[in-house]
Backbone bond lengths (Angstrom), bond angles and torsions (degrees), N, CA, C in turn:
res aa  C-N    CA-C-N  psi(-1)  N-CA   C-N-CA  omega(-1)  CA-C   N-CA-C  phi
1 X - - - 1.469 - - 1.529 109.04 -
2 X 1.424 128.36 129.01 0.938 116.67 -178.90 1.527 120.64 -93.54
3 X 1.540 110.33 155.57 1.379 125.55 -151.84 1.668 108.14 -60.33
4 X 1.291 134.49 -178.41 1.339 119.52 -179.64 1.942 101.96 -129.13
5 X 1.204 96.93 17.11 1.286 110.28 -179.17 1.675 106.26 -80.67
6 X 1.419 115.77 136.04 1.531 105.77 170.02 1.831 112.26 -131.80
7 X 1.509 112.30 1.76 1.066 123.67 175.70 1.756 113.71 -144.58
8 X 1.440 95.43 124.64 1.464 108.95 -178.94 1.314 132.87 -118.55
9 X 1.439 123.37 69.12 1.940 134.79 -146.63 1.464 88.99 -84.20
10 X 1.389 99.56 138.59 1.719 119.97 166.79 1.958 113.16 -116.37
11 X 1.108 96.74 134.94 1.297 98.52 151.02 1.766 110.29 -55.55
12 X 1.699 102.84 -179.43 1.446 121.09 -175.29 1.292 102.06 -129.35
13 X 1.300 128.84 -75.33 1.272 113.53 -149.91 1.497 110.48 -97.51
14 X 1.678 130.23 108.49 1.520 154.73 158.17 1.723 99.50 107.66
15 X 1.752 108.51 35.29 0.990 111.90 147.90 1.640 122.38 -132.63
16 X 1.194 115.62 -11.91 1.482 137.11 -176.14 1.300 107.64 -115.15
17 X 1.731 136.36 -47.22 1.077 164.54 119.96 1.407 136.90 -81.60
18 X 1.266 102.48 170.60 1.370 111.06 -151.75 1.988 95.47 -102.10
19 X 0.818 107.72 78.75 1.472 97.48 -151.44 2.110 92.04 -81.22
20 X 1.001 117.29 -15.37 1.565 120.35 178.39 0.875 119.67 -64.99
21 X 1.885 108.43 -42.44 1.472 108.34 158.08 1.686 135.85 -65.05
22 X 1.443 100.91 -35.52 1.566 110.22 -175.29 1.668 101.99 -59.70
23 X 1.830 110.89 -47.06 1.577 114.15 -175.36 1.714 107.80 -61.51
24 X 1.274 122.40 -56.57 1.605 108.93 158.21 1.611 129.98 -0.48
25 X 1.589 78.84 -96.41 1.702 100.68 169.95 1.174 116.62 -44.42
26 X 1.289 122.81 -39.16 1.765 118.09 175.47 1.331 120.78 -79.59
27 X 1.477 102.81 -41.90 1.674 89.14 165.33 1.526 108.33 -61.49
28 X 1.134 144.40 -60.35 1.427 133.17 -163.99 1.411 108.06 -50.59
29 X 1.237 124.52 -28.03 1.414 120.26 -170.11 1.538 101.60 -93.77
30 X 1.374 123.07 -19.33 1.529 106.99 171.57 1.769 110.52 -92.31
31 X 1.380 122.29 -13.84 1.252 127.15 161.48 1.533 112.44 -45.68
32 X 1.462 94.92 -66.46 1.721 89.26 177.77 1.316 115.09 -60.72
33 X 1.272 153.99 -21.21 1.320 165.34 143.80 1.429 96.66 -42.93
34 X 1.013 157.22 -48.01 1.437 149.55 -174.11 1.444 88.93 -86.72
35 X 1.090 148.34 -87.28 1.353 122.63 -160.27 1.588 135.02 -57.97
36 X 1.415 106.80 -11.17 1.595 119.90 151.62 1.626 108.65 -41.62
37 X 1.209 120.16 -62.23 1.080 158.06 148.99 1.433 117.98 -0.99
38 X 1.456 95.75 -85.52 1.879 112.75 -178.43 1.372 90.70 -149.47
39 X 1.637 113.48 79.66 1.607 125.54 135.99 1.370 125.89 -5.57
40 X 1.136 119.79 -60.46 1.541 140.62 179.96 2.132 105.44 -57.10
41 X 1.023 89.21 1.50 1.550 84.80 178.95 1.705 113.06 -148.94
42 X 1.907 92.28 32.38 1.544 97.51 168.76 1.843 102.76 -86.31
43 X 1.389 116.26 -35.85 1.766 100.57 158.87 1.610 112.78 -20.58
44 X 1.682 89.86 -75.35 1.724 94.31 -151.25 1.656 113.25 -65.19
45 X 1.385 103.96 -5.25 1.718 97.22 -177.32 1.688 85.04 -135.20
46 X 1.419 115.38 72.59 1.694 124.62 139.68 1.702 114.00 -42.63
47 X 1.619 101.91 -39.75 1.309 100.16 -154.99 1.793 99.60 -139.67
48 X 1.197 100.64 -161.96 1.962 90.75 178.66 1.400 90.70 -110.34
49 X 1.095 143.85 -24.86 1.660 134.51 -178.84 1.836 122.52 -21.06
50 X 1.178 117.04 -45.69 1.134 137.03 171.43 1.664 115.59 -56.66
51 X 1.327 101.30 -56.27 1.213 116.54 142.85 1.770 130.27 -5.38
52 X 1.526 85.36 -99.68 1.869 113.44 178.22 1.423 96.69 -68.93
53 X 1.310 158.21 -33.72 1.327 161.52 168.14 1.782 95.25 -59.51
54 X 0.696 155.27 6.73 1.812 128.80 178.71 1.370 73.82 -150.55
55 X 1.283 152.82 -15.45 1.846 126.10 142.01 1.405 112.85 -65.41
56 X 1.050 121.82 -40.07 1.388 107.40 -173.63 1.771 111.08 -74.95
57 X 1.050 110.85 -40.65 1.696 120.67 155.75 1.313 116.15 -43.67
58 X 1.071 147.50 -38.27 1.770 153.05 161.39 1.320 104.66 -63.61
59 X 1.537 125.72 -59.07 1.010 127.80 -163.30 1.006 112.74 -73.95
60 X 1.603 118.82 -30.35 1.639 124.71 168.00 1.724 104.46 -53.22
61 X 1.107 123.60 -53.83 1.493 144.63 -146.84 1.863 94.49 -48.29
62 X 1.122 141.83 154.13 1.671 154.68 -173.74 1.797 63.69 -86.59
63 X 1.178 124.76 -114.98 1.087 154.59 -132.03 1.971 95.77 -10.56
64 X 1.408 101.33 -37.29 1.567 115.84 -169.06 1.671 116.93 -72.00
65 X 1.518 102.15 10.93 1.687 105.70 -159.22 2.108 93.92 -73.51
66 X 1.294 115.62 -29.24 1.069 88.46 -179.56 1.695 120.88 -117.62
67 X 1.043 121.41 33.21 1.772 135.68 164.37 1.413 107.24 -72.63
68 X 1.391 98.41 164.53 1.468 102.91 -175.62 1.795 89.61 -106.49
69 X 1.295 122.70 156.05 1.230 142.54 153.82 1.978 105.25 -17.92
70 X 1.590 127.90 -60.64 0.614 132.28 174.66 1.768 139.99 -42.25
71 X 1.583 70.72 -46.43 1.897 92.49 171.93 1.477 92.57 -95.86
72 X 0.980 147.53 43.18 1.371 142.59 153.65 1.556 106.97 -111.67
73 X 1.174 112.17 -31.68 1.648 123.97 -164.27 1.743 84.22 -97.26
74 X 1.132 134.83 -56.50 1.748 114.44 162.94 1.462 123.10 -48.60
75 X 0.846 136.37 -22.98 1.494 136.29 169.24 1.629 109.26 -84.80
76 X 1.193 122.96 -28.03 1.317 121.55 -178.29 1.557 114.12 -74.35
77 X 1.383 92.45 -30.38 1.983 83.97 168.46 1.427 122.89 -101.83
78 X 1.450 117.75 -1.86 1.324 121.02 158.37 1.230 117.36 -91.41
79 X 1.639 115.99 -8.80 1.791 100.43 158.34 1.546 111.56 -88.90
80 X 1.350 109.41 -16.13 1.790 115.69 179.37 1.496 104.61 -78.03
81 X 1.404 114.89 -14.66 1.827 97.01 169.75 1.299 87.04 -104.94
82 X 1.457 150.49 -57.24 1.594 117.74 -170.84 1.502 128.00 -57.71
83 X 1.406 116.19 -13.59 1.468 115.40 -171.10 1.328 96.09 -95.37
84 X 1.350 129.20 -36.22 2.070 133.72 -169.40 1.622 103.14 -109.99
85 X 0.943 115.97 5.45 1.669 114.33 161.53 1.551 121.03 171.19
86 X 1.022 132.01 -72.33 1.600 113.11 173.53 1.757 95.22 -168.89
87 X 1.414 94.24 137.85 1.819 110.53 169.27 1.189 127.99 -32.84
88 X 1.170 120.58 108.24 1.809 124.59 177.13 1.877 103.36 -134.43
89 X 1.015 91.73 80.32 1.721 91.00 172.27 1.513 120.92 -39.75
90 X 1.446 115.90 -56.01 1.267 148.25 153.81 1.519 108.85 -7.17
91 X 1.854 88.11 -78.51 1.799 88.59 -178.76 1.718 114.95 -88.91
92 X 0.819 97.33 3.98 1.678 98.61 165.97 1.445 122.74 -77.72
93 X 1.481 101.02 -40.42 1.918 118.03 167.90 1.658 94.71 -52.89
94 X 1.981 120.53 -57.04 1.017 100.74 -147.47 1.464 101.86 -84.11
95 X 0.929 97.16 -7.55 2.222 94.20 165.34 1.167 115.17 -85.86
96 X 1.251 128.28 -6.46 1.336 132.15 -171.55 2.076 95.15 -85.21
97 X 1.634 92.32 -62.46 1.560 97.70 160.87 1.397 129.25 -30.94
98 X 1.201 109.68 -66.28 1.518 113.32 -177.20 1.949 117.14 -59.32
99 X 1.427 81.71 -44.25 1.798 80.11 177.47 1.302 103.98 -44.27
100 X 1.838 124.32 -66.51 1.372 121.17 -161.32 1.310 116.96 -47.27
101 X 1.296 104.18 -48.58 1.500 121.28 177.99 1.518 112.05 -38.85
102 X 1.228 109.35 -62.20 1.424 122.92 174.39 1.788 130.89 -53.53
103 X 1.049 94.30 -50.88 1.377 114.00 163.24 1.539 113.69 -64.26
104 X 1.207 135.92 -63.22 1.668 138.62 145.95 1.423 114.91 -13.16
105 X 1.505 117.06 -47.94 1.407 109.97 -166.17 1.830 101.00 -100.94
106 X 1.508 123.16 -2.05 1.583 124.65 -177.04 1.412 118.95 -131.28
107 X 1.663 134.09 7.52 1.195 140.58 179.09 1.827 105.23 -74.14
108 X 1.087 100.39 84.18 1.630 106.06 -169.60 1.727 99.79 -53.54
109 X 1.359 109.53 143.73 1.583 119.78 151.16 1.379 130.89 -60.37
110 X 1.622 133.09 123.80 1.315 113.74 -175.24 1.636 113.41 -76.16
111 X 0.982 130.01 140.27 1.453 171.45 115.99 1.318 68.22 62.17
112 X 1.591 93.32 -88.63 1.903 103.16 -154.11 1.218 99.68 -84.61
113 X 1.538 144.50 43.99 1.318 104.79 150.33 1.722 101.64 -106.05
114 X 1.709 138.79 5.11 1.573 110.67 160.73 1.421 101.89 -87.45
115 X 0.860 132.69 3.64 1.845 130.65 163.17 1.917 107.08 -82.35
116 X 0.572 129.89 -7.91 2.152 148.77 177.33 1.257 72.08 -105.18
117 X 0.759 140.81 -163.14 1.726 170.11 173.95 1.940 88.53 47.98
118 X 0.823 143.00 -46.18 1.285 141.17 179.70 1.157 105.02 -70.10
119 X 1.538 128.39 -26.54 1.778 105.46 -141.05 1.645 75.61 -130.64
120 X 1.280 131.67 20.36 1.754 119.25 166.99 1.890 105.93 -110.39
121 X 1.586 81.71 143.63 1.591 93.56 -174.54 1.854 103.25 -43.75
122 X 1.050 101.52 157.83 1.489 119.54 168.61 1.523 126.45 -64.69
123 X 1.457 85.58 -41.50 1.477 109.45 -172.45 1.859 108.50 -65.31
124 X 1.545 111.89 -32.52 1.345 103.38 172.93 1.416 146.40 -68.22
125 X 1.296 144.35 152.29 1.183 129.37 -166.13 1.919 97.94 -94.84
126 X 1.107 96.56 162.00 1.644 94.48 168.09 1.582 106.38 -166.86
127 X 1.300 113.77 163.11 1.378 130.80 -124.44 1.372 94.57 -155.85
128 X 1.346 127.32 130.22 1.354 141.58 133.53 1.257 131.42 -79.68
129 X 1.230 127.12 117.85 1.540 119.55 -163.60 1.916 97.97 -139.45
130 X 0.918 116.46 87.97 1.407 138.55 170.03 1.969 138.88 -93.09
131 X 1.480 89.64 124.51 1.732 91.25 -175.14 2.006 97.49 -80.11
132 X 1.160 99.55 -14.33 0.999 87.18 -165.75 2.001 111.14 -95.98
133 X 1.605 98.66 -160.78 1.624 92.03 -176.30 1.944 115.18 -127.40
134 X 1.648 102.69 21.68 1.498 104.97 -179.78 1.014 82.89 -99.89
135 X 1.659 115.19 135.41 1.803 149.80 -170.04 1.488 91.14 -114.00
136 X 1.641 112.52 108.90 1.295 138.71 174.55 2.019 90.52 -31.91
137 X 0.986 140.47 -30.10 1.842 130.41 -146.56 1.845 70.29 -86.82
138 X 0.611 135.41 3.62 1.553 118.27 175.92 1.880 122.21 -92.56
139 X 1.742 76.99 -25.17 1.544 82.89 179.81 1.962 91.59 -94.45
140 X 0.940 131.58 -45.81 1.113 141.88 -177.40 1.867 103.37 116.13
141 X 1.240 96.70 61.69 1.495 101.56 162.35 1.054 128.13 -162.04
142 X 1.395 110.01 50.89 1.719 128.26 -160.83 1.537 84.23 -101.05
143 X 0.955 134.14 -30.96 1.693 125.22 -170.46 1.918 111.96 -78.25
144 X 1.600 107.24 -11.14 1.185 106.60 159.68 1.225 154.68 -58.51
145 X 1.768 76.93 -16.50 1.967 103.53 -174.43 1.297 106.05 -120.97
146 X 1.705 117.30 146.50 1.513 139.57 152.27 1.426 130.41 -28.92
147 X 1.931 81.69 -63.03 1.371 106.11 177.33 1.254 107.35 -148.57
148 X 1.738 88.07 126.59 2.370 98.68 171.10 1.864 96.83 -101.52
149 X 1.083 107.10 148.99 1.747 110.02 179.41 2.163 90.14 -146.36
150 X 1.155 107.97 155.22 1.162 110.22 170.86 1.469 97.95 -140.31
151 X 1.477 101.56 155.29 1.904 101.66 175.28 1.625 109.69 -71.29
152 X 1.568 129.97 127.64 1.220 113.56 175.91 1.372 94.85 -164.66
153 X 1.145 114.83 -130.85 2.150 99.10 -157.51 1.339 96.42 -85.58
154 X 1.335 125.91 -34.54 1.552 120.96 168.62 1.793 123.72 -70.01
155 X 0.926 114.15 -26.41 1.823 139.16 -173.40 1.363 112.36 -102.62
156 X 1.822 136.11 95.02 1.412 107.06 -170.43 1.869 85.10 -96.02
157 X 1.408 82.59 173.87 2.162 91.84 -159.39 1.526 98.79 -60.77
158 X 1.241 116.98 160.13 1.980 126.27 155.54 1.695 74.59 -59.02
159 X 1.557 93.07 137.20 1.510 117.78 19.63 1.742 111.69 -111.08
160 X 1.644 116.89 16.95 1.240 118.89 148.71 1.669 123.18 -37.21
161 X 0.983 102.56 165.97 1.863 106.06 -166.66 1.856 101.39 -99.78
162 X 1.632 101.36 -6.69 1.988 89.77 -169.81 1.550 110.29 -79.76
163 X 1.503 123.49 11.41 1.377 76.65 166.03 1.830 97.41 -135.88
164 X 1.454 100.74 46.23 1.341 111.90 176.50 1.747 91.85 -116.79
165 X 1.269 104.20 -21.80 2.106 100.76 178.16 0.969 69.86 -105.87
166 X 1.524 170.07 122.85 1.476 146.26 38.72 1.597 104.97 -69.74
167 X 1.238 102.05 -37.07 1.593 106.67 -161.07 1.471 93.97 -79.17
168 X 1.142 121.97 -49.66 1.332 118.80 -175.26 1.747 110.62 -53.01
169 X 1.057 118.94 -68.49 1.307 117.31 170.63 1.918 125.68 -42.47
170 X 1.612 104.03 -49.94 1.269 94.04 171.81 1.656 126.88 -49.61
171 X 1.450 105.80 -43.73 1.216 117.36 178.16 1.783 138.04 -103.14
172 X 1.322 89.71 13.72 1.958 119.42 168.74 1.485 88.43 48.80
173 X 1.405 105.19 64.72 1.711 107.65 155.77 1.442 107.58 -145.89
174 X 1.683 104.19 149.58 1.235 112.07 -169.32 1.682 124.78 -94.38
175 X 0.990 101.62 166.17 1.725 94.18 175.74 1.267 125.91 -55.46
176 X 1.513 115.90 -35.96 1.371 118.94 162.00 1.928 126.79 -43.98
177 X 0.938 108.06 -50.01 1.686 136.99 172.36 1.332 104.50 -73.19
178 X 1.415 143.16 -10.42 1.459 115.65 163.84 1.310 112.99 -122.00
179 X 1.320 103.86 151.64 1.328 122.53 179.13 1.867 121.80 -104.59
180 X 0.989 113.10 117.24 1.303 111.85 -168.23 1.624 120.68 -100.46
181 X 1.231 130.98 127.09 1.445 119.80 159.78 1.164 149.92 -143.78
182 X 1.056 150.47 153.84 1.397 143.38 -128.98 1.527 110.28 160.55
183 X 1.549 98.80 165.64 1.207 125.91 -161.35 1.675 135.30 -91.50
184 X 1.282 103.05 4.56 1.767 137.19 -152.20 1.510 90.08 -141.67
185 X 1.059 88.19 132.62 1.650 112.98 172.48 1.626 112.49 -91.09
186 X 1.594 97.86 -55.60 1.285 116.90 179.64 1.647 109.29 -68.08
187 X 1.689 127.37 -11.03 1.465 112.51 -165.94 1.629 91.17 -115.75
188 X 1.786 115.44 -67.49 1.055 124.21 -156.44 1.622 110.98 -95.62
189 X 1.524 119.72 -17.62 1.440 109.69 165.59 1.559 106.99 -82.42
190 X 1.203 126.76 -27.68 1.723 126.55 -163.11 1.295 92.06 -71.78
191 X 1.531 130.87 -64.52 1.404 156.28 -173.66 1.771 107.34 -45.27
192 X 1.324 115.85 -53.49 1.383 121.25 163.97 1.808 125.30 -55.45
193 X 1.183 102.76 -46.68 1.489 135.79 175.68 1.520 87.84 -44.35
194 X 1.405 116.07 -94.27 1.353 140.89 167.04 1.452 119.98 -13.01
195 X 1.422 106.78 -56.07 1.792 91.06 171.90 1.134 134.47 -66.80
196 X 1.996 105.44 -38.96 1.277 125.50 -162.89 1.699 124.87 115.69
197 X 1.655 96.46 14.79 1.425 97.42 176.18 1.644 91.81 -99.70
198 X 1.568 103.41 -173.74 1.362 120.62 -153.12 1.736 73.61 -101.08
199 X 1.366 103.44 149.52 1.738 110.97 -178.44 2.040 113.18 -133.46
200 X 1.187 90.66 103.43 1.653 81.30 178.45 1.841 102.51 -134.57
201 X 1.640 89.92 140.20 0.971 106.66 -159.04 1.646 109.31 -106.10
202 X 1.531 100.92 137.85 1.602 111.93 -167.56 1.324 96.06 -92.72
203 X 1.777 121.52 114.19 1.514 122.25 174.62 1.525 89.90 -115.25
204 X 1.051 126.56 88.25 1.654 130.86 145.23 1.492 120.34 -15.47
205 X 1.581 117.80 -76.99 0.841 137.95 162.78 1.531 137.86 -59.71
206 X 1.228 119.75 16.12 1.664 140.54 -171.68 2.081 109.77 37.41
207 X 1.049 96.22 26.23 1.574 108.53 172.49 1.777 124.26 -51.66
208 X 1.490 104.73 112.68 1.543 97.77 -157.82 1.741 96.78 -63.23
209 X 1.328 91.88 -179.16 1.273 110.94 179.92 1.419 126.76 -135.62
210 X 1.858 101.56 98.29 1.708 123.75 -160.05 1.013 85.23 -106.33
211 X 1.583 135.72 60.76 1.625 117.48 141.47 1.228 97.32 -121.20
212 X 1.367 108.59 -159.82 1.702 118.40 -166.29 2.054 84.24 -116.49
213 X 1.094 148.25 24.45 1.452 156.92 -170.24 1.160 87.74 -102.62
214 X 1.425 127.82 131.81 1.646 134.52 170.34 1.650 95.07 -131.33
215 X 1.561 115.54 96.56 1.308 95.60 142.84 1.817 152.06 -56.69
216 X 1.183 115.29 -169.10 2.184 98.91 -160.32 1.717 63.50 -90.61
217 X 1.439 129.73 -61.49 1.236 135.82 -141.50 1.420 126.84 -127.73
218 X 1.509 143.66 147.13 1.439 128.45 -166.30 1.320 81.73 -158.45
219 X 1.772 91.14 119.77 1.340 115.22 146.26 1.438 151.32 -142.25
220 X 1.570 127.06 122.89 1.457 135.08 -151.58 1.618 110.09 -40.56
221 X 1.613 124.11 -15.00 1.393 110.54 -155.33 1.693 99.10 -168.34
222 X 0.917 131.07 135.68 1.431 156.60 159.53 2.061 92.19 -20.06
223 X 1.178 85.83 -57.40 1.694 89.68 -171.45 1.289 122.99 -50.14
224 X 1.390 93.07 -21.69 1.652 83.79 174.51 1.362 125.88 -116.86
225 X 1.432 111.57 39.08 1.479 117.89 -177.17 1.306 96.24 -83.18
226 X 1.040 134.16 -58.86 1.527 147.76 -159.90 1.856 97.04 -41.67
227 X 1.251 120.28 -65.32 1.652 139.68 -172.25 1.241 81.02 -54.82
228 X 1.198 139.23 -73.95 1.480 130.54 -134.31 1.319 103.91 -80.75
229 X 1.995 136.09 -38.85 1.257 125.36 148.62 1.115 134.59 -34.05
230 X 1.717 103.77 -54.16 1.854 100.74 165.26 0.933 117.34 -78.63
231 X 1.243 139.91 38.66 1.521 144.19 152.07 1.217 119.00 -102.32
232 X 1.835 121.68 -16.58 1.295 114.52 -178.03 1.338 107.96 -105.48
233 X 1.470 125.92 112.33 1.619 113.73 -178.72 1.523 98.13 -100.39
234 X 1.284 140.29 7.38 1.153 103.65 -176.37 2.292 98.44 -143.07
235 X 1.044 125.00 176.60 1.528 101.38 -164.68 1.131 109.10 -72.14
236 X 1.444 136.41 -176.81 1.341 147.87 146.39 1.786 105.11 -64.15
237 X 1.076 93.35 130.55 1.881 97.02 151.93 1.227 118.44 -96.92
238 X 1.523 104.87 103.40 1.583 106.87 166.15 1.729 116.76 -73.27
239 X 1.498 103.40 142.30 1.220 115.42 138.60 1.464 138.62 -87.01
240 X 1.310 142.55 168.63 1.304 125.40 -166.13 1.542 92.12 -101.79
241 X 1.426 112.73 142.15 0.948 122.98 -161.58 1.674 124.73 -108.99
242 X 1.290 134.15 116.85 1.804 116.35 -162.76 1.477 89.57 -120.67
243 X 1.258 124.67 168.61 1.311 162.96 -174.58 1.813 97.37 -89.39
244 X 1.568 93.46 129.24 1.950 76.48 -159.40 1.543 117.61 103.27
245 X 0.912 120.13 -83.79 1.271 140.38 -138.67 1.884 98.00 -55.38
């Protein structure tokens, strides 16, 4: 029986790619680029920790609730030269540059998602719907999708509903008919939950799940989205869903 699904939106980054790895590798490669730089602070950056520690400190910060990811990763190296040696806006832009750059050209694709992209009907629409700011044409699979949307001054991030009604509207499909998935409980299952699409969540890593967020569906691997769509011919009935409850 065939499925009644006609739209299927993915997250991007550590569900399509490996984006943990690409940020790694890029910080290490703009580290060494900063100490080209200012020598005097190959001590304090042995490693990238220092690094990912004063992003995750910003990003923790209230003040940060409404920046994009981007302007978070620019502030992180202009507080890493005022806090580990002295203010250079300048070279913070141009490390800010190079990271993207870097990261753009090494955020590997996971395994199974160009094996998914082969093995889904034609007939479906599909959707990129991203908090983040790596644009699938980097991996070379931006031509896979309908519609790419990223959260930004028009888009506020999942687990807001705008860029699950962008997609819906661009492509005259309803919440009932799409299926969403991703890697975040807190972005892309809450956010799915919330509109009224069907929400199943890709845990790679078999990582329990201590929130009160219940996805419809959970699955270990890309490979098995395909089976589990053609398994549903008819919709989910949602209930409305609370935190708690």
């Amino acid at each position: 029986m065939r499925s009644h699904y006609r739209l299927l939106s993915f997250d991007g980054d550590m569900t399509l790619w490996d984006f943990e790895a690409g940020m790694r590798a890029s910080l290490d490669a703009t580290r060494r680029l900063l100490i080209e730089r200012r020598p005097q602070m190959a001590d304090t950056l042995a490693d990238i920790q220092p690094m990912i520690a004063i992003r995750d400190r910003l990003l923790a910060d209230p003040g940060a609730a409404g920046l994009s990811f981007a302007e978070i990763r620019r502030r992180a190296f202009q507080t890493l030269l005022a806090e580990y040696d002295a203010p250079d806006d300048a070279l913070a832009a141009e490390l800010y540059d190079a990271y993207l750059q870097h990261r753009f050209d090494t955020t590997p694709l996971y395994a199974d998602t160009a094996a998914l992209f082969t093995s889904l009907d034609p007939a479906l629409c599909l959707a990129l719907l991203s908090n983040g700011n790596t644009h699938p044409k980097h991996l070379g699979i931006a031509d896979r999708f309908d519609v790419i949307a990223f959260a930004d001054d028009t888009h506020r991030p999942k687990p807001a509903p705008d860029l699950f009604e962008y997609a819906f509207e661009r492509l005259g499909c309803r919440a009932d008919e799409t299926m969403h998935i991703g890697d975040s409980l807190e972005t892309d299952i809450a956010g799915a939950n919330t509109v009224g699409a069907t929400s199943v969540w890709l845990n790679r890593d078999g990582r329990p799940n201590d929130t009160a967020i219940v996805p419809d569906y959970t699955i270990a691997s890309l490979a098995k989205l395909d089976a589990l769509r053609a398994s549903l011919s008819t919709p989910r009935i949602r209930r409305p869903r609370h935190r708690g409850a």
